[in-house]
N, C-alpha and C positions, 0 to 999 in steps of 0.2 A: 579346358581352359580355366586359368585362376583367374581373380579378380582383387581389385583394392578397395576395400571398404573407409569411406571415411564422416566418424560419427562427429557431431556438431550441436551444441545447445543451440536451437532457434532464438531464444526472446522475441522481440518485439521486430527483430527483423525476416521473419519465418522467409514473407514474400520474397524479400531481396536474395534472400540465400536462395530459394529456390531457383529463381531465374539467374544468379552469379552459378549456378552449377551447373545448369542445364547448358550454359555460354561455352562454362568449360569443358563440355563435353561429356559428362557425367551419362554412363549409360543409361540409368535409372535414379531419382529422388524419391525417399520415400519417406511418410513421417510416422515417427513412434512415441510411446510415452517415455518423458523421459523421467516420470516420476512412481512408474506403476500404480496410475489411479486411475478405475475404470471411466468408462465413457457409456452410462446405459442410454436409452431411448430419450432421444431428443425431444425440445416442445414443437408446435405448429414452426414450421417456418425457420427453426436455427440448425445450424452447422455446427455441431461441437468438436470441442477439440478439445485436449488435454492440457491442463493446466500449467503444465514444463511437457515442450513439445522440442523431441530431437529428431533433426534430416541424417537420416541416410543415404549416403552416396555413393554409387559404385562404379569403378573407373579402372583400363584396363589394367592388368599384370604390373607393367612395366613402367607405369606412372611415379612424376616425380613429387612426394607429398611436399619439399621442400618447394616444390613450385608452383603447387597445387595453393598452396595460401597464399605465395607472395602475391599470385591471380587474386585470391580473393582481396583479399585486403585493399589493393589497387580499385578490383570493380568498386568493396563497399564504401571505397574512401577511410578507412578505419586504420588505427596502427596497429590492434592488438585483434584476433578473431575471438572470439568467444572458445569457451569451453570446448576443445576437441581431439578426435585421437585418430589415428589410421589402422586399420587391423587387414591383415591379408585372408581373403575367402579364395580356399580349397576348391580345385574342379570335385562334385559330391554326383552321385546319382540320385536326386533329389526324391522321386518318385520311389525310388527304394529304398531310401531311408526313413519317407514315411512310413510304408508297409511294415517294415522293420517296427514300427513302433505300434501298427496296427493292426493287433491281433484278432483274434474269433472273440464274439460279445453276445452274450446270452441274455434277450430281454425275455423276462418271464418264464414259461416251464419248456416252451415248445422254438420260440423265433430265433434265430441265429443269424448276425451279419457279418461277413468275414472277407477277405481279399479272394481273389480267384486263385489265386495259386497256393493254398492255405491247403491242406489235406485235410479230411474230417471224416479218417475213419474213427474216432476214437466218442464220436458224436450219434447220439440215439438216430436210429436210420428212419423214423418217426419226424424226425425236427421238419421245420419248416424252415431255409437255408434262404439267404438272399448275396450272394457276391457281389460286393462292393468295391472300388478301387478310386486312390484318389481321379478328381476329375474336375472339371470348371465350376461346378456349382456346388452352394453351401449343401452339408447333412451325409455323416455317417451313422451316425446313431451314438457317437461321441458327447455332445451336446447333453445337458438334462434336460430341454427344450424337448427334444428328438427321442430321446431315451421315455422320453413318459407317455409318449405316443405309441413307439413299440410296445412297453409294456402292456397298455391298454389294449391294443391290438392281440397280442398274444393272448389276452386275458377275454376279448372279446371277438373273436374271428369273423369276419366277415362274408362267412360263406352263404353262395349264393347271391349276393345282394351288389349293386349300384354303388360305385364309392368316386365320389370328385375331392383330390388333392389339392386342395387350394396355396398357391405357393409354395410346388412340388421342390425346389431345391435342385439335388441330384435323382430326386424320384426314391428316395429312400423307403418313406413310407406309400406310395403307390407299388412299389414292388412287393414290400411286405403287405399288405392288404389283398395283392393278386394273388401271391405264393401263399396266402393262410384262404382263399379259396373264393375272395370277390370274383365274382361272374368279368365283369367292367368296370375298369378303371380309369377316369377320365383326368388326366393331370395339367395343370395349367399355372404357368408362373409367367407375370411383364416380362420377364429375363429371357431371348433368346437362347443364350447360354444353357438356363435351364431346362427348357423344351427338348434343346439342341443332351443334353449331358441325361433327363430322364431316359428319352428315346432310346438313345444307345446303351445305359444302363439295364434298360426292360429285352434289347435285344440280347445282350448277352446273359441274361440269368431265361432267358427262351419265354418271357413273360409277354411281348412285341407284341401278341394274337389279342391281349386282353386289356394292352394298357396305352391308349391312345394321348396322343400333347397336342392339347389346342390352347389357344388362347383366350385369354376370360371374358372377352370379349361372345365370343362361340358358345357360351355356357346360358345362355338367355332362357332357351326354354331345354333344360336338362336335371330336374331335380333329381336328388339322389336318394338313394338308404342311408347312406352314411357322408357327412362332407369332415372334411381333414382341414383345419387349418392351424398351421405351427410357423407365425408368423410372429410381429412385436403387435403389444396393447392398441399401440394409437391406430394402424392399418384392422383389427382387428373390432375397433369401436366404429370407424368408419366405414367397413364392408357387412353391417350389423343387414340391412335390409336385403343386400347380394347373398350372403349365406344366409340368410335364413330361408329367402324365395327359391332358392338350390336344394334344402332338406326338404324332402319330402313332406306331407303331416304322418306323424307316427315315425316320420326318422329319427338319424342321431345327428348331432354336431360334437366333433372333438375340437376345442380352442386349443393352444398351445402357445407358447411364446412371450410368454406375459411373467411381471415378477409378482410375489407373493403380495405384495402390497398393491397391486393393482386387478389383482381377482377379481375382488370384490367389486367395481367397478363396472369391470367386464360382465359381472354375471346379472349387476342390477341391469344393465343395456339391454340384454338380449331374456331378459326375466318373463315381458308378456307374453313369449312366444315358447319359450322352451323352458322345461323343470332338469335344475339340474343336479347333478348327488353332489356328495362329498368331493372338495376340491385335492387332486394330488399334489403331492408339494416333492422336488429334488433340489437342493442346493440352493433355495433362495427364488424358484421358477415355478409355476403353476400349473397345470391342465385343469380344465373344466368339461366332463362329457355333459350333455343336455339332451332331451328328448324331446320332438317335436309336440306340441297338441294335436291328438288325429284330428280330422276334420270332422265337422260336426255331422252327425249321425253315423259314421264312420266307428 
């Protein structure tokens, strides 16, 4: 099935347009920038948005754009629409046109994250492989959030040892942490979605034995060898006393998710508790690993 696309500068009537489209029947609204200026981590409490915000509208095939405005115009009482255009979207195999763009990605000497239907004879039979494919929840290892974690992981293998994912995603990093040789992996994100998209992830890379989704709730008394969290700053300053009660003493904590300029912040928070190295920097993003204080006479 094709589809009619039809773009719209918002201003100051975002809401009205949303609701004049959904009237019209409008499959889906959706909003973009319409100026390419990012939107990082919000404060306490707000809702951002981009500063020139554009609706997208998608409406079936066969739709008439010429009557598509004269509707709007009439609901928003206006003579002229704002800024807009109509473009026609192509029936696409959307899930194979990502793959198509998502190849095999090599973090570090040994971790590989690739699609399932990807071949890898050509890959040392040593690697440590994790099959990926899109799915409902955030992290392929695309990200440099995500990317600095695998590295670190490839660089620090987990064998043996207790590891809790904290805001598993798609379980990206709980699969690599089981497939480089964590005993147990306990992953847990608020997201259904993501409990629901790790699980199935871990069953098909045959990982399911070692790598359990609960909710954070369930994590009360579960400290680990290693906790994972590749989250944003603000969830991350705020879960300071939850991950640190989850590391063991003498564990590790990996942060993730934070931007260069907020490192330092993050690492004064979590300072009495854990010593941590040199912070990794990709693209403007930060990891910080830490090391618990064993406990005393320990």
């Amino acid at each position: 099935m094709a589809w009619l696309q039809l773009f719209i500068d918002a201003g100051e009537r975002r809401v009205a347009l949303e609701d004049a489209l959904d009237t019209l029947g409008a499959l889906a609204v959706t909003l973009r920038d319409g100026a390419d200026t990012p939107v990082l981590e919000p404060g306490p409490g707000e809702t951002p948005l981009w500063a020139e915000v554009e609706l997208c509208a998608l409406f079936p095939e066969h739709s008439d754009p010429a009557l598509i405005r004269e509707a709007l115009r009439a609901r928003l009482d206006i003579s002229e629409l704002p800024p807009h255009h109509f473009e026609p979207l192509a029936e696409k195999q959307w899930e194979r046109a990502w793959l198509d763009a998502f190849g095999p990605m090599r973090f570090g000497r040994h971790l590989w994250i690739m699609p399932h239907d990807h071949e890898a004879e050509e890959i040392d039979p040593a690697a440590a492989i994790v099959r990926l494919d899109p799915g409902l929840a955030f992290g392929t290892g695309t990200h440099p959030t995500t990317a600095l974690c695998l590295r670190w992981l490839d660089a620090h293998p987990p064998r043996r040892q207790q590891v809790i994912d904290y805001g598993c995603g798609s379980g990206v990093l709980a699969l690599a942490a089981a497939r480089l040789g964590a005993t147990r992996v306990l992953a847990t994100d608020n997201d259904p979605q993501a409990l629901t998209a790790t699980l199935e992830n871990a069953r098909r890379n045959a990982l399911d034995g070692r790598i359990e989704c609960i909710e954070p709730e369930a994590l009360q008394n579960t400290p680990a060898d290693l906790v994972m969290a590749n989250i944003l700053a603000g969830p991350l300053l705020a879960l300071r006393p939850c991950l640190t009660r989850l590391t063991r003493p003498g564990g590790q904590l990996l942060l993730s998710g934070m931007l260069a300029s907020q490192a330092t912040q993050v690492c004064n928070d979590y300072r009495d508790d854990f010593d941590f190295g040199p912070p990794q920097d990709m693209d403007g993003w930060t990891l910080l690993a830490g090391r618990r204080a064993p406990a005393e006479g320990g």
